[in-house]
C-alpha positions in Angstrom: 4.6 -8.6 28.2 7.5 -6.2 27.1 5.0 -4.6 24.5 2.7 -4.0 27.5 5.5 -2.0 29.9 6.7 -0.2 27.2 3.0 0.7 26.0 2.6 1.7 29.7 5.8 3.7 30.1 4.4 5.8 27.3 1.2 6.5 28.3 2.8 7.3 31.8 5.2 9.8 29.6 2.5 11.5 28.1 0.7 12.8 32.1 4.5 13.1 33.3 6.3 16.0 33.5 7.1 16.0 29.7 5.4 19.1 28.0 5.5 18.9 24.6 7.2 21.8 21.9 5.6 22.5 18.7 8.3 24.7 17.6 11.5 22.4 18.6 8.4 19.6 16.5 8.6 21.9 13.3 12.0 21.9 12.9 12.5 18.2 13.8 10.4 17.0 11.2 12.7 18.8 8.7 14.5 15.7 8.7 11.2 13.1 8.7 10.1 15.9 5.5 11.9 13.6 2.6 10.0 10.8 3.5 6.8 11.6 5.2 6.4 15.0 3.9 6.3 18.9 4.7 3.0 19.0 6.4 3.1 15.0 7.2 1.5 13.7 4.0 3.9 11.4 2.4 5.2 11.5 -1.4 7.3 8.6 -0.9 5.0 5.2 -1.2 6.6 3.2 1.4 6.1 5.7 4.1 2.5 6.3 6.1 1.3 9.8 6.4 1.8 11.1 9.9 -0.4 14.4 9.8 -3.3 13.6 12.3 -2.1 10.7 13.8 -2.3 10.2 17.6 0.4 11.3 19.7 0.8 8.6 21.4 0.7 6.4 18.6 3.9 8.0 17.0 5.8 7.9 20.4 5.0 4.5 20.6 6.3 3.7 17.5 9.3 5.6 17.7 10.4 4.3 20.8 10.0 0.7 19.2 12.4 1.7 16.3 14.8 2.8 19.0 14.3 -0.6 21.2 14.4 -2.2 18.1 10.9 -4.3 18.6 10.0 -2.4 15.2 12.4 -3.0 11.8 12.6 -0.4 8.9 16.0 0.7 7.0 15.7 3.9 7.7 13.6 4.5 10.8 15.4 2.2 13.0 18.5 4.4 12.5 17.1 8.0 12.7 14.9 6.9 15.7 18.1 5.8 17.8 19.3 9.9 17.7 16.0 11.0 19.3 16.0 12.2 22.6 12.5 11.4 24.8 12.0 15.3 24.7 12.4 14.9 20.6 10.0 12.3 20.2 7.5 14.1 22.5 7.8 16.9 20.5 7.8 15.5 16.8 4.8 13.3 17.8 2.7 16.8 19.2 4.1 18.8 15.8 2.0 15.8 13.7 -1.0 15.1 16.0 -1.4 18.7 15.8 -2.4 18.7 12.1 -6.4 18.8 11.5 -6.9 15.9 8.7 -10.0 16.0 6.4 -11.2 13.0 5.2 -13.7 12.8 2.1 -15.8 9.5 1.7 -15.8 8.5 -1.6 -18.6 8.8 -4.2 -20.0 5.3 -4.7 
């Protein structure tokens, strides 16, 4: 049930007032950049890509770091500094990224 409410708060986030910022995104992800990447595409193994994801999907999930329904070392710590405004605008910055995707040759 508290999975569901929070799922619903989001979605009712994302058609509320909140208007997302690419630019205050951009500089935001400076920080998520050691982990996840420049442009969203990860280096480091233990961390997913986040270029092309949904938007909703990344506030989602950073709102469960911060509530701490969702456990990592590091994300449940940065997520707690983020401000509603933040995530809304770190998870536009990433959703905005076009992903191309290249079946393999089998």
């Amino acid at each position: 049930m508290k999975k569901t409410s929070i799922f619903a708060g989001l979605l009712l986030l994302s058609v509320s007032g909140f208007t997302a910022d690419l630019s205050n995104g951009k500089a935001l992800s400076a920080q998520c950049s050691v982990c996840h990447g420049k442009d969203g595409i990860a280096k480091d193994p233990e961390s997913p890509n986040l270029a092309g994801q949904s938007a909703l999907y990344i506030e989602k999930t950073l709102v469960d770091y911060q509530k701490g329904m969702r456990q990592d070392r590091r994300m449940s710590i940065i997520a707690k500094a983020l401000s509603m405004q933040d995530i809304k605008d770190l998870a536009a910055w990433y959703a905005a990224f076009e992903v191309t995707v290249v079946e393999p040759g089998i």
